[in-house]
C-alpha positions as CSV (number, residue, x, y, z in Angstrom):
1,X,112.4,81.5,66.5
2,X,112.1,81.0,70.0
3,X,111.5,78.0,71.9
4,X,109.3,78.1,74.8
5,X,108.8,75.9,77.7
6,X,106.0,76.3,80.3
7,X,106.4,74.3,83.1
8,X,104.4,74.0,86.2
9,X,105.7,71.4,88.7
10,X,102.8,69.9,90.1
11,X,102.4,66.8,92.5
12,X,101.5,63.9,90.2
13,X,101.2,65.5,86.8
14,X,103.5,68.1,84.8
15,X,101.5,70.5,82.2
16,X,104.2,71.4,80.0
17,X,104.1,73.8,77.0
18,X,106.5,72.9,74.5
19,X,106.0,75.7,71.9
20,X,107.0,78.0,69.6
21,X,104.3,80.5,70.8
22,X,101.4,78.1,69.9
23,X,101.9,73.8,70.6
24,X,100.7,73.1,73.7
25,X,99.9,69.7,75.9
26,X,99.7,67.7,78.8
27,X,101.8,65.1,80.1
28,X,100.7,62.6,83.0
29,X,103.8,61.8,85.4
30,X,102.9,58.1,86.9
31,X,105.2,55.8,89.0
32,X,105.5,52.5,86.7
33,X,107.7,49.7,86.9
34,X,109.2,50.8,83.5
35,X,112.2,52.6,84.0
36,X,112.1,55.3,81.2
37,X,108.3,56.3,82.5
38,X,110.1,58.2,85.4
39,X,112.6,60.0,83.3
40,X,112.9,64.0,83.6
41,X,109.5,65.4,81.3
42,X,111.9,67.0,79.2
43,X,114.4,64.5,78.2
44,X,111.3,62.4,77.4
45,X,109.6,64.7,75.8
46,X,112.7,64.9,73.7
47,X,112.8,61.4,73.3
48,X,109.7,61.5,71.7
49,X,110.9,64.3,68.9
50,X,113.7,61.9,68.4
51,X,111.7,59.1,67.8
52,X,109.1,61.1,65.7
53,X,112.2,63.0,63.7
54,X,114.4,60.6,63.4
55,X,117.3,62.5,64.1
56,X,119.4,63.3,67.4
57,X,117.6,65.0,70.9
58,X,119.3,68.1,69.5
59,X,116.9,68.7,66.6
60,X,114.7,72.0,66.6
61,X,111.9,70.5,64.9
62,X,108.6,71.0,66.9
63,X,106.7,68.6,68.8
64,X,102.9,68.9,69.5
65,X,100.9,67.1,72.0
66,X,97.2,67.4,70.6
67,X,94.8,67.6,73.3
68,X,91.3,66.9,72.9
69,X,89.6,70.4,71.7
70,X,86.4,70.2,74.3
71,X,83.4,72.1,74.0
72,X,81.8,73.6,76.7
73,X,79.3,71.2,76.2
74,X,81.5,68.4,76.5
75,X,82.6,69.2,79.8
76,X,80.0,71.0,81.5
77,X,81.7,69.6,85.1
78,X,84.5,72.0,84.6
79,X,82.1,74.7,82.9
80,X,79.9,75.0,86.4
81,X,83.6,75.0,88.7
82,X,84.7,78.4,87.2
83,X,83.6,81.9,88.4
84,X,81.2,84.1,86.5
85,X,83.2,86.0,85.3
86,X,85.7,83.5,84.0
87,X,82.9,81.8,82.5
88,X,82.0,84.3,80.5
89,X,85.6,84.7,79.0
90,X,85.9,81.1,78.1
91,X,82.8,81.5,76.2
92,X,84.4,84.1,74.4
93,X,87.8,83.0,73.7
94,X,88.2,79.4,72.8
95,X,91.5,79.1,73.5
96,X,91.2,80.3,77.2
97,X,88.8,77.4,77.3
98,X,91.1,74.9,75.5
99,X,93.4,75.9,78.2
100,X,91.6,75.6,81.1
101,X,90.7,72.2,79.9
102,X,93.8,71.0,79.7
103,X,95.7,72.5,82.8
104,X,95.2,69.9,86.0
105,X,93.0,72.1,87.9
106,X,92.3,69.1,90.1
107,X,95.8,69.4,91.5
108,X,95.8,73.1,91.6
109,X,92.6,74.2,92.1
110,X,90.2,76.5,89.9
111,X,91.7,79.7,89.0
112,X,90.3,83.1,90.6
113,X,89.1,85.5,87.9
114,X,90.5,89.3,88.1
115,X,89.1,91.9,85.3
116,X,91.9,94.4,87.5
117,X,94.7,93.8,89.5
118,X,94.7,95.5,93.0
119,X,97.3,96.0,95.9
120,X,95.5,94.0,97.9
121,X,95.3,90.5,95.9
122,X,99.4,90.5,96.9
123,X,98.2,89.8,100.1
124,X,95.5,85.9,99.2
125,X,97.5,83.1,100.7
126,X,97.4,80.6,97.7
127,X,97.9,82.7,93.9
128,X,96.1,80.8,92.0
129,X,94.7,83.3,89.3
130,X,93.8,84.6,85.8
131,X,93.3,88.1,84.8
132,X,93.4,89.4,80.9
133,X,95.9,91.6,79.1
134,X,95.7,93.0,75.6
135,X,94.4,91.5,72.1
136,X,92.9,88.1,74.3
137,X,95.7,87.2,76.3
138,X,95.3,86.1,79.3
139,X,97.5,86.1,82.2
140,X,97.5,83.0,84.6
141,X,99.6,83.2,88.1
142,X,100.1,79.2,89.3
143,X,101.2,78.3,92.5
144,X,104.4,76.6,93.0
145,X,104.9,75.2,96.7
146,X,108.5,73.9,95.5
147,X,109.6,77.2,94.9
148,X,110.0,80.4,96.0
149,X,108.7,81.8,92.9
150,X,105.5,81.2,91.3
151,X,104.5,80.9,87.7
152,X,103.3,83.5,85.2
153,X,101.5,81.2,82.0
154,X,100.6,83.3,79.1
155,X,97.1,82.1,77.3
156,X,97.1,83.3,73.4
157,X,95.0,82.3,71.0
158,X,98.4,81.2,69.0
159,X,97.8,78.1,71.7
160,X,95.9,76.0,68.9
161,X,98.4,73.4,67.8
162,X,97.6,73.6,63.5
163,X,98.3,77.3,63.7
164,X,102.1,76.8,64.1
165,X,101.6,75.1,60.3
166,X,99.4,77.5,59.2
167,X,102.0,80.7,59.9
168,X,104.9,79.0,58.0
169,X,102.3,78.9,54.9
170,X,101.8,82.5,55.3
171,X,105.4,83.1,56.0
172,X,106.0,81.2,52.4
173,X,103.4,83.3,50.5
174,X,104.5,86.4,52.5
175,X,107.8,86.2,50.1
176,X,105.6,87.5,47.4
177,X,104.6,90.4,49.4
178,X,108.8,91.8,49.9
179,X,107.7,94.6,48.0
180,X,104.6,95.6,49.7
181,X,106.5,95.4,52.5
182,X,109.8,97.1,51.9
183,X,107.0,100.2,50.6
184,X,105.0,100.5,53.5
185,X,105.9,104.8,54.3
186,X,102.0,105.6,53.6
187,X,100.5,103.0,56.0
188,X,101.5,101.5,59.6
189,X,103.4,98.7,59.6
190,X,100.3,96.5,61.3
191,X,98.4,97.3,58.9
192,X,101.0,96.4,55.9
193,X,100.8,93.3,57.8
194,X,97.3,92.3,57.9
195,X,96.7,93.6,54.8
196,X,99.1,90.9,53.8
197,X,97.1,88.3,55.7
198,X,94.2,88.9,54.3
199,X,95.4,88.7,50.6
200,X,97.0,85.4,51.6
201,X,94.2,83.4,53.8
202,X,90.3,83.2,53.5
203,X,88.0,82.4,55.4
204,X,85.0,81.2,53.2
205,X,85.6,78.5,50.6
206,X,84.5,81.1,47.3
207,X,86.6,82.5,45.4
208,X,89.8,80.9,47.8
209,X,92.0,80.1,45.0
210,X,95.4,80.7,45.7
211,X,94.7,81.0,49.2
212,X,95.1,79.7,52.1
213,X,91.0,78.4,53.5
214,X,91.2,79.0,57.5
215,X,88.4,79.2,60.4
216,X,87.0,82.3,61.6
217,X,89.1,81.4,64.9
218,X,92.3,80.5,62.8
219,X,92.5,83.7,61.3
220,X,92.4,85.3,64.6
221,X,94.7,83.5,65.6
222,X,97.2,84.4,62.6
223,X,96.8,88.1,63.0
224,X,97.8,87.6,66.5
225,X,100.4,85.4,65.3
226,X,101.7,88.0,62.9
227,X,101.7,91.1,65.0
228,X,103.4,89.5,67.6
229,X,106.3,87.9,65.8
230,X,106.9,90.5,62.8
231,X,106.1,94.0,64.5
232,X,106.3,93.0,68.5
233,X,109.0,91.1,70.7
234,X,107.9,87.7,69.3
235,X,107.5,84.9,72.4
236,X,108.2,87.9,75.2
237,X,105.2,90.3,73.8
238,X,102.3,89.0,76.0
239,X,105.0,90.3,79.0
240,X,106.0,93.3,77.5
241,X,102.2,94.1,77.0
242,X,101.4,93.2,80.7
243,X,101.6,96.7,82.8
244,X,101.8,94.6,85.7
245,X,105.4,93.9,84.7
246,X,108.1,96.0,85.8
247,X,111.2,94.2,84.9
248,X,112.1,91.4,82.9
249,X,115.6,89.5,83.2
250,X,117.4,86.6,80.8
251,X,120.6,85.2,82.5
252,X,121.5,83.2,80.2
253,X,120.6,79.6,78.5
254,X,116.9,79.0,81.0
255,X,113.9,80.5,82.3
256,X,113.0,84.0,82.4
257,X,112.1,86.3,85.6
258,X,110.1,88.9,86.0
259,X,109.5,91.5,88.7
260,X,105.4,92.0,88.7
261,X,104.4,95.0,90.5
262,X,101.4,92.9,93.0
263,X,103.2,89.4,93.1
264,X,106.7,90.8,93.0
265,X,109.2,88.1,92.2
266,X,107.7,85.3,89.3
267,X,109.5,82.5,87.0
268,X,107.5,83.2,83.3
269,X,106.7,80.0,81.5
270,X,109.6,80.6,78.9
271,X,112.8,79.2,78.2
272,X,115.8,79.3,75.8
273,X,117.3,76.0,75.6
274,X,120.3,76.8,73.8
275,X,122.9,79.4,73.1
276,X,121.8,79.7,69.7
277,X,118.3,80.4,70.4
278,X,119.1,82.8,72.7
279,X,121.9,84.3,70.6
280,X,119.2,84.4,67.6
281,X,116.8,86.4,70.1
282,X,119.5,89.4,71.6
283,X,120.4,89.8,68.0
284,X,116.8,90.2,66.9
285,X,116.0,92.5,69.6
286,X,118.9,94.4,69.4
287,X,118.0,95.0,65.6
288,X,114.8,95.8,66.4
289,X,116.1,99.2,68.1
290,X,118.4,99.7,65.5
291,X,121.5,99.1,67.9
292,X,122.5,95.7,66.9
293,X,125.3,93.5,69.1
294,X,128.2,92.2,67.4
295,X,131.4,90.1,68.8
296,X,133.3,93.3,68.3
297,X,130.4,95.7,70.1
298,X,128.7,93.5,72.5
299,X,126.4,95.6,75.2
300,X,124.4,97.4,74.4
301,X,121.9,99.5,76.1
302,X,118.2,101.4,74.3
303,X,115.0,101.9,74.5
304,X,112.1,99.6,73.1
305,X,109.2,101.2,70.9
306,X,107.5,101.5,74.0
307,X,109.7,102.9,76.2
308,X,111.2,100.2,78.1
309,X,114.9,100.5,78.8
310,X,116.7,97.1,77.6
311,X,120.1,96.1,78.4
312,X,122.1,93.2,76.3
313,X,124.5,91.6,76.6
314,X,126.0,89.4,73.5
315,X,127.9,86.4,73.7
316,X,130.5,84.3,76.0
317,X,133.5,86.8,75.8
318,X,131.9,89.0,78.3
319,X,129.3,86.8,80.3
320,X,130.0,83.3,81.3
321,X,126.4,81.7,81.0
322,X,126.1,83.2,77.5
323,X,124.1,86.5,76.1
324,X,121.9,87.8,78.6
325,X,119.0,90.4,78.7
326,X,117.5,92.8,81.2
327,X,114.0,94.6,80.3
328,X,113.0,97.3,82.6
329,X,109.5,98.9,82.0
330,X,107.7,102.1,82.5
331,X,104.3,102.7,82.1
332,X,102.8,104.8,79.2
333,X,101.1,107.6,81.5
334,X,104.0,108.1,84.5
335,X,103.3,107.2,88.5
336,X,102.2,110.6,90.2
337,X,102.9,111.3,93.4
338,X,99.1,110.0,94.5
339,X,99.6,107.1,93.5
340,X,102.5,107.1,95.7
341,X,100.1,108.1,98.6
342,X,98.2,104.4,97.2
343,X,101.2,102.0,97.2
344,X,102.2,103.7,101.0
345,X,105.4,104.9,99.3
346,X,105.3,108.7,100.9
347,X,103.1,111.0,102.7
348,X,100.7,113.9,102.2
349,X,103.1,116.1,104.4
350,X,106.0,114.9,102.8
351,X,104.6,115.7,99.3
352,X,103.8,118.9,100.6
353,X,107.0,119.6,101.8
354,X,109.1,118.9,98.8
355,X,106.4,121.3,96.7
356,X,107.9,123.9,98.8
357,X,111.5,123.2,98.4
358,X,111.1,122.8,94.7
359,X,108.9,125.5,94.0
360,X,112.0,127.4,95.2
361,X,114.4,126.0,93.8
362,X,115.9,123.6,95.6
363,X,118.8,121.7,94.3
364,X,117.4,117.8,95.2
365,X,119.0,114.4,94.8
366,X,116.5,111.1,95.1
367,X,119.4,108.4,96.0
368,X,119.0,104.6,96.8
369,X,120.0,101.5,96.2
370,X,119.1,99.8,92.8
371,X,115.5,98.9,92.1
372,X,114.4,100.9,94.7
373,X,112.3,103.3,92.9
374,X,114.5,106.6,92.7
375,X,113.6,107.7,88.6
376,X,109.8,106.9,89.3
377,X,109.9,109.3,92.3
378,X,111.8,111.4,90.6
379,X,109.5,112.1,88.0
380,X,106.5,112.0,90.3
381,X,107.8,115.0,92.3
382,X,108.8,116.8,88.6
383,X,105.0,118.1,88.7
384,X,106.1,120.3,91.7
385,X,108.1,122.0,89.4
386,X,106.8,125.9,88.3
387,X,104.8,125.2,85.6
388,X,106.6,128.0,83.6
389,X,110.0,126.8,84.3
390,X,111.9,125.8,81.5
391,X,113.7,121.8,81.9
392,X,116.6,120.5,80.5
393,X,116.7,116.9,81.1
394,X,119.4,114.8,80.8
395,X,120.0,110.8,80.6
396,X,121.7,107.7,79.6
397,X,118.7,106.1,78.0
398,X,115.5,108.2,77.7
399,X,113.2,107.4,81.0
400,X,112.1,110.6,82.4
401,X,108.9,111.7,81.4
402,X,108.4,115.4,82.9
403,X,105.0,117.1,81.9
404,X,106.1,120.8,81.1
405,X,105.3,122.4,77.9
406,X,109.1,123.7,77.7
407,X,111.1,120.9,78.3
408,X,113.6,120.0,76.5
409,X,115.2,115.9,76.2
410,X,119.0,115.3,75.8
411,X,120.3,112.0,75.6
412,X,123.8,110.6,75.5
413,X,125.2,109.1,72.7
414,X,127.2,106.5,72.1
415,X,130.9,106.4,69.7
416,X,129.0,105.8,66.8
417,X,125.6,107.0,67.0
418,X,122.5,105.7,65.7
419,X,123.6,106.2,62.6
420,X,126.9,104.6,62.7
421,X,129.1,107.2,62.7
422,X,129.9,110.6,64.4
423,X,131.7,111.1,67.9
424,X,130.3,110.3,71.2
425,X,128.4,112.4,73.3
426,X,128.5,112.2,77.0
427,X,126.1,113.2,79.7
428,X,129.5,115.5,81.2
429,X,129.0,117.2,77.5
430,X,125.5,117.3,77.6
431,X,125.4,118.8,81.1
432,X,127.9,121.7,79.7
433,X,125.8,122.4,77.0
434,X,122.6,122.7,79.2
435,X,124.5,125.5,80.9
436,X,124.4,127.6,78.1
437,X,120.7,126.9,77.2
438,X,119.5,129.2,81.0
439,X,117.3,126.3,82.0
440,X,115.1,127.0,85.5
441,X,115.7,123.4,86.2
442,X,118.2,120.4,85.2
443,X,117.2,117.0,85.7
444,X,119.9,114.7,85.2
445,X,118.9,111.2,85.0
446,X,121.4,109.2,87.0
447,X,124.9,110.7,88.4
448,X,127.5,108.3,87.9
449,X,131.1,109.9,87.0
450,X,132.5,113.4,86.7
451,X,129.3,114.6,85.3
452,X,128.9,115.5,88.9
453,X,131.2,117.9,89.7
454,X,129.7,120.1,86.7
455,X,126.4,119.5,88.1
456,X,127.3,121.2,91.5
457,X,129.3,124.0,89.5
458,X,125.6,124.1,88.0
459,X,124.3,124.1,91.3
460,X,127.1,127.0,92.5
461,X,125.8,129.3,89.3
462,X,122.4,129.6,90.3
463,X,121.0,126.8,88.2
464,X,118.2,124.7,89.9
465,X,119.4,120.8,89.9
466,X,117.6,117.4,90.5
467,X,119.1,113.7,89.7
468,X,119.2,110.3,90.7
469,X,122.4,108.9,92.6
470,X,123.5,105.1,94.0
471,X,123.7,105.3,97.5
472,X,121.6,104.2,100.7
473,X,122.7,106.9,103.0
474,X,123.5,110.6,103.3
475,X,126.7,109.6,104.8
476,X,127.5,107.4,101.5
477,X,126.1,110.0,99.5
478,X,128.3,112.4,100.5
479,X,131.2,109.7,100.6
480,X,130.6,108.5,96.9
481,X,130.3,112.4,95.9
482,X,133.4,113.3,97.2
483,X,135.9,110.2,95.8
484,X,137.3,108.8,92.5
485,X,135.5,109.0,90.0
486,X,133.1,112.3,90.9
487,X,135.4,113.8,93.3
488,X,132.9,117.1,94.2
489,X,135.4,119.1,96.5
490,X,133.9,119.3,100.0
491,X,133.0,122.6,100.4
492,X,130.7,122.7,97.5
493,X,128.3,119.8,98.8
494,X,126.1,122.1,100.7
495,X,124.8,123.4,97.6
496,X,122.9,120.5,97.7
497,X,120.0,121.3,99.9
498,X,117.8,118.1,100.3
499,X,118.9,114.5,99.4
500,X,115.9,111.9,99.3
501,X,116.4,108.1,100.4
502,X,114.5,105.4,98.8
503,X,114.4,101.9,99.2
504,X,112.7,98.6,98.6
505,X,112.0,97.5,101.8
506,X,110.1,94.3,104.2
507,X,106.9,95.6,105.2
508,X,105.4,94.6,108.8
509,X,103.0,92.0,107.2
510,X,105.8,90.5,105.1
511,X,105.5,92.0,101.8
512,X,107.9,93.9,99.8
513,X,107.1,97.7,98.9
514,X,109.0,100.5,98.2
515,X,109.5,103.5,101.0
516,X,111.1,106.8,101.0
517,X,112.9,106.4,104.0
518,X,114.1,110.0,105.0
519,X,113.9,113.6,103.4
520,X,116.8,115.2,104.8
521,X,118.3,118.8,104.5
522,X,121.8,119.4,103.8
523,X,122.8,122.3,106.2
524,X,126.9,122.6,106.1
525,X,130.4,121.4,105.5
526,X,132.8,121.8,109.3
527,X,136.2,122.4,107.6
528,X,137.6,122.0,111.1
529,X,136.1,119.1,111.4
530,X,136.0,117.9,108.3
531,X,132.5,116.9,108.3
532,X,129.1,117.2,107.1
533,X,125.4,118.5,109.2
534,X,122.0,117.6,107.9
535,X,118.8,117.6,109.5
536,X,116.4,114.4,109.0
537,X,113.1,116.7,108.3
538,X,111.1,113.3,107.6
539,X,111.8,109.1,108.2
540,X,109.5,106.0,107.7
541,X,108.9,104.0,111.0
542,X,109.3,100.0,109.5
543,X,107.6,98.7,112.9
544,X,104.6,100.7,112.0
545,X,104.9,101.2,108.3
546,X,104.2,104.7,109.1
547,X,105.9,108.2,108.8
548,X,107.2,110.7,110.9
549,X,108.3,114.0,110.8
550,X,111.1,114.9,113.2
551,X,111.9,118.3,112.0
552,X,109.0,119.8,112.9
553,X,109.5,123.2,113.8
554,X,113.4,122.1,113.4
555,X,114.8,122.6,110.1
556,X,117.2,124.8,108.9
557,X,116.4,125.5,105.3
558,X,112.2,125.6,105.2
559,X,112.3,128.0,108.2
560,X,115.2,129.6,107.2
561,X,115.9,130.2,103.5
562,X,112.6,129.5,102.5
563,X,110.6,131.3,104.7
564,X,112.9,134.4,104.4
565,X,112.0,134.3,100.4
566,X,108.5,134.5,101.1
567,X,108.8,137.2,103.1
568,X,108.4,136.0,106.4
569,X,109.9,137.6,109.3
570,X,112.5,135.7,111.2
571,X,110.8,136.0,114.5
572,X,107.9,134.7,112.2
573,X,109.8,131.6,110.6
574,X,107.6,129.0,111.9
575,X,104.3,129.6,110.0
576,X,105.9,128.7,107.3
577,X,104.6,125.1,108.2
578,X,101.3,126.3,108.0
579,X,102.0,126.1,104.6
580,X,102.7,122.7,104.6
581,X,99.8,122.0,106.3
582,X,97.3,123.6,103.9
583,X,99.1,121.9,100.4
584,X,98.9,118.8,102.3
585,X,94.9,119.0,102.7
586,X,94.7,120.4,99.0
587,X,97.0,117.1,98.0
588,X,94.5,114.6,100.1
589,X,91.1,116.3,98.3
590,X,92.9,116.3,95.4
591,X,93.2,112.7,96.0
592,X,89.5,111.7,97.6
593,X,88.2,113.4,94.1
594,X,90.5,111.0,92.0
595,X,92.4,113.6,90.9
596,X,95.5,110.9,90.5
597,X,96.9,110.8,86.6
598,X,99.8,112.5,86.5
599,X,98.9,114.9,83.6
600,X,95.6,116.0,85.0
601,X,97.4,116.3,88.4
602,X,100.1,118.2,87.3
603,X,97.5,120.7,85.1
604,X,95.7,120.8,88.6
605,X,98.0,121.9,90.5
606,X,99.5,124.0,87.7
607,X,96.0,125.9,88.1
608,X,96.4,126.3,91.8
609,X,99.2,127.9,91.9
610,X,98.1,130.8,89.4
611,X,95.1,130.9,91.3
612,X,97.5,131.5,94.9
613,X,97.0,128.2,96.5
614,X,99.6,126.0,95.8
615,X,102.5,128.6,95.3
């Protein structure tokens, strides 16, 4: 199992969480004239285990620092500090009280209380903060003045030091429950589980024979307990269950990072402190998504039960510090393109605009640099899709979550399979296949190798293209496209008509966001001069953090293929940006009515166009 760490480097004191999802204390740090009482926490922390164990620093037994478990009554000082709100959660849940009695909220202050994480709390000078998750976690964010990165603390109610004890008796009665277990195809596999638990603990003292007598609060603690180590991610779930989190990396033998969506860049108050532990997680996860690493097969990339894309990494014959992880998540219902509009990523116009040019078919490419949000606007803009068009998407690992009725999900696989045998299956076979199937629109997930030529053949046949690509520019777009490996001949990469750049970029007030920096129009390939024209229709200002649109009443493709489909005269081109004036109003009502969630939006504007006013 998983050893944790939480560490928050304070002036004076150290709280440090030495745990195995549930031992917890506090440690004093005091200048003395004894020379071990300034040693690194750690090493004296493991001092202690070896003095305790009797065996070498190495040993993996635990180590629990009891701290005193305080009423509210005991300590109705600290009590009358917090806010309200927070108040009333540490009535409720002991063990955010427990916690809040032990952290050294003298040093860093009393903790801010958020039911719901806005924008805008990126912006408080000094994060010093709890807000809740799921099943009574509780999130803190601690300031660290010595770092660049602050601290993300996870509060369970595993935190009580006896329950640790308490789940390795269940896990010893649990053996007589294999069979239950092993038969569990008429009920969920929670369920199996706490079914278990309750056969094995009791909480009243009749009839407890056999079974293990616990509190009301112990057994809470123990169904956590059990759901998080035997059907979730074990010491990681409180982040995978955060929806604030958008990525979560392991480098090797140390702390984990995360990338939260309002505080951006955060160390988490976990650590693997050896290559064995961390070994023993990657090969747990990886069976958990029935793709386990081995010496012989050691990367491996899925997709968690809840859709997260994970990358591993197994061992030292590939990675120097060791096996390694990357967690990317995605949120159950998908970013629309108002919600965009919220975080300042895009425009009304510009929305409006691409509805246009993919309501007629336009053959678009979002491309950036990594992390820089191309598959979430990617799927945002997939509501602009005809509603009766029929999607063939196409990916690496399953991401893409489009909201047509006929829509049909390919993913690659690898030379095995899921099932351990059976050839492999490549996006450039997948992408043939699609072909044949007379799909509206193909959405391919990321375009990184000859899979791109056939997806401009696609384009040249009449079939209606969108994907993802790696590259900051047009100009590097185009460069990449036509080189080793994709090597699209030249003359074909006009049939790509508009090729959106996103990035993660430094806002004016010093915060990091996400932009889409230009929506530009492919117009043609000079064989003379062996080069390439596009119009820029729409750029983001970054002195402003504002938008403009440059090809107004200039672009080549709106006014001219577009507008000639709808049966507007030439002479006439230009009221075609009437157009995009009107979709952008019915966008911003849309909007002021908090019609946002990308279902409902997209069976909004689904309804709009039949009705005639957004087609």
């Amino acid at each position: 199992m998983v050893k944790e760490r939480e560490i928050l480097k304070l002036p004076g004191k150290v709280f440090d969480t030495i745990r195995y999802g549930i031992s917890w204390g506090l440690l004093s740090r005091k200048k003395s004239t004894n020379p071990e009482a300034d040693i690194n926490p750690i090493e004296a922390i493991d001092k202690l285990e070896t003095q305790k164990n009797g065996s070498d620093s190495n040993s993996t037994n635990k180590i629990s620092i009891k701290i005193t478990n305080q009423s509210i009554e005991d300590n109705p000082r600290l009590f009358a500090k917090l806010p309200p709100a927070l108040q009333s959660e540490a009535k409720s849940h002991k063990h955010l009280w427990a916690y809040l009695c032990a952290a050294d909220l003298d040093t860093i202050g009393v903790p801010a209380y958020y039911e719901e994480l806005t924008r805008e709390v990126r912006n408080l000078p000094y994060k010093n903060l709890i807000y809740p998750v799921e099943n009574a976690v509780f999130i803190h964010i601690v300031p660290d003045k010595e770092d660049s990165r602050d601290t993300y603390v996870a509060i369970e109610p595993s935190m009580d030091p006896e329950i640790e004890q308490l789940m390795g008796d269940v896990d010893d009665y649990l053996i007589d429950y294999v069979e239950d277990l092993k038969n569990e195809n008429e009920l969920p596999h929670q369920e199996v589980l706490l079914n278990c638990l309750e056969q094995i603990c009791t909480t009243v003292g009749i009839n407890s024979k056999n079974k293990i007598l616990v509190t009301e609060e112990q057994y809470k603690a123990l169904q956590y307990l059990m759901l998080r180590d035997k059907d979730g991610l074990g010491t990681i779930q409180p982040v995978i269950s955060d929806p604030n989190i958008e990525d979560i990396s392991c480098s090797g033998v140390g702390t984990l990072f995360l990338e939260h969506k309002v505080f951006g860049g955060l160390k988490a108050g976990i650590q693997f402190t050896s290559e064995l532990e961390l070994d023993q997680f990657v090969i747990k996860l990886s069976e958990k998504i029935n793709r386990p690493v081995t010496v012989r097969d050691p990367i491996v990339d899925a997709v968690l039960p809840d859709g997260s894309r994970v990358n591993i990494v197994f061992g030292t014959d590939v990675s120097k510090r060791g096996s390694n992880f990357t967690i990317r998540k995605f949120n159950d219902v998908p970013i629309s393109v108002l919600d965009l509009i919220d975080f300042g990523s895009i425009n009304y116009e510009m929305l409006a605009y691409l509805s246009i040019m993919l309501g007629e078919g336009m053959n678009t490419f979002v491309s950036g640099e990594t992390a820089s949000g191309k598959t979430t606007l990617l799927n945002a803009i997939s509501t602009f899709i005809p509603a009766t068009s029929k999607i063939v998407s196409i990916e690496d690992t399953p991401e893409l979550q489009v909201p047509h009725d006929n829509w049909t999900r390919e993913v690659v696989r690898g030379s095995a399979g899921s099932s351990g045998t059976g050839a492999a299956v490549t996006m450039f076979d997948l992408l043939r296949a699609a072909l044949r199937q007379r799909p509206n629109e193909i959405i391919i997930g990321e375009i990184r190798g000859a899979e791109g030529a056939i997806a401009f053949q696609a384009m040249q046949t009449g079939h209606a293209c969108m994907a993802t690509f790696h590259a900051a520019t047009v100009e590097k777009l185009i460069q990449r496209m036509t080189g080793d490996p994709i090597n699209v001949p030249k003359a074909y990469i006009d049939n790509l008509n508009l090729v959106v750049i996103q990035s993660a970029v430094k806002l004016p007030n010093g915060s990091l966001g996400r932009r889409c920096m230009s929506i530009n129009e492919i117009v043609e390939y000079d064989p003379e001069t062996n080069s390439f024209g596009f119009i820029e229709v729409f750029r983001w200002n970054p002195s402003n953090d504002t938008f403009e649109f440059p090809g107004y009443m200039n672009t080549a493709l709106l006014e001219g293929t577009v507008a000639q489909r709808r049966g507007i005269p030439e002479k006439d081109s230009r009221l075609i940006y009437d157009e995009i004036e009107k979709r952008a109003e019915i966008l911003k009502r849309l909007h002021e009515r908090g019609i946002k969630n990308f279902y409902e939006l997209n069976d909004t504007l689904a309804k709009a166009a039949r009705e005639g006013l957004f087609k």
